[in-house]
Each structure stands twice: as C-alpha cells, then as structure tokens.
N, C-alpha and C positions, 0 to 999 in steps of 0.2 A: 936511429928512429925505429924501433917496434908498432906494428900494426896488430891489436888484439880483437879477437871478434870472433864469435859462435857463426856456423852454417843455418841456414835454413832448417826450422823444426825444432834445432836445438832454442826451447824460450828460458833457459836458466842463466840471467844477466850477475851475477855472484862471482861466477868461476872471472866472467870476462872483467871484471871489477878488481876480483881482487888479485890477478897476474898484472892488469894495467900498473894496479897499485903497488905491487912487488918489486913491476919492472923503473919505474917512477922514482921509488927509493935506493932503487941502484945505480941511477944516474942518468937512466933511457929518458928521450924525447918521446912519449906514446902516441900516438894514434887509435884513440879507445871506440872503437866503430860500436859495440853492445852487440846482441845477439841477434838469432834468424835474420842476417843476412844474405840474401843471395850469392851463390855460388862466384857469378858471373862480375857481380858489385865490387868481390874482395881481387879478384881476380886483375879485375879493370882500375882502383885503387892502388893495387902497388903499382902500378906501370904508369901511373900516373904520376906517385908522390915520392921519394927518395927512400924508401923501405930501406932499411939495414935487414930485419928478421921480421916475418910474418908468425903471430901466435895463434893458434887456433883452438879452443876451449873446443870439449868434448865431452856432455857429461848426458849425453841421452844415444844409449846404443844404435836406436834405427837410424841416427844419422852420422854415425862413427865411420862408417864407408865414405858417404858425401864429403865429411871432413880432409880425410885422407887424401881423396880426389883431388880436393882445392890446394890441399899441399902439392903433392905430385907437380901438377899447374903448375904453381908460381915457383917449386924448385926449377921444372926446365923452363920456365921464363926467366930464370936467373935470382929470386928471391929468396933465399933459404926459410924453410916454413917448418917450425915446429908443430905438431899436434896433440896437447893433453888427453890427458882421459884421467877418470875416477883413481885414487891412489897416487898419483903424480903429485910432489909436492914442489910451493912456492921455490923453494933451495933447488930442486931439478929444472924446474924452468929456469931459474935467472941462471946455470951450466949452462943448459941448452942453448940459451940466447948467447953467452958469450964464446960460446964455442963454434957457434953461426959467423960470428964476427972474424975468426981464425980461419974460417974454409976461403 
C-alpha cells in the first residue's frame, strides 16, 4: 500500500493524481489523500493504516522543507517516505517505491 499526498500549501492536485496513477498501474494498493494536507494528518495516517511507502508530491518550493520534514517523521516512525520534486519522473518514483519495499 502507497500513501500519496502533497503538504500543506502545496494546492497542485496533478502531481498527486498522477504518481497515484503510476503507482496504481504497477500493481500498488493507493491511498490517494490529494493535496494541502496537514503535516500532522499524513503523519497520523500511516500509523494508523498499513503503509508499505509514503509518496510525497513536491512541486511548490516554499513548502519543499515542510515536505521533507513529514518524510524525516514517518522514516523514523518506521514508514519509508519518498519525496518528489519538479524533474522527477513517474519511472523514478515507481524505483523509489519498490526499492522502499527492499529496505
């Protein structure tokens, strides 16, 4: 299961649409949360639901820190968390995700 979802501030619902969609076609169970989520929300979500890899779209620089952060989080709560950003493509996410799977 993949958890996909933008931070807070980030409102560009596309990136989160179409990694869900990536990950969807590769065979992932998604949990497609959409964008400006709170920090605390994505946080409290995987601890709640059986997260395999957390995805975290990134595509407005003032909240690429924030992003970061929530990753940080749920790596030492145990979730491995990827974070996009702008130039990252679908093919490097669905690596990423399945190499989350191997750690």
């Amino acid at each position: 299961t993949a958890m996909v979802a933008a931070v807070s501030g980030d409102h560009h619902s596309l990136p989160t649409t179409m990694a869900a969609v990536a990950l969807r076609e590769d065979g992932w169970h998604v949990e497609h949360l959409g964008c400006d989520m709170p920090p605390d929300e994505l946080v409290r979500f995987c601890a709640e639901h059986p997260v395999s890899v957390a995805v975290i779209t990134s595509t407005n620089p003032d909240v690429a820190e924030r992003a970061n952060d929530v990753a940080s989080r749920l790596n030492a709560a145990g979730t491995p968390a990827i974070v996009g950003a702008p130039g990252n493509t679908l093919e490097d996410l669905i690596e990423q995700a399945r190499a989350a799977l191997r750690r």
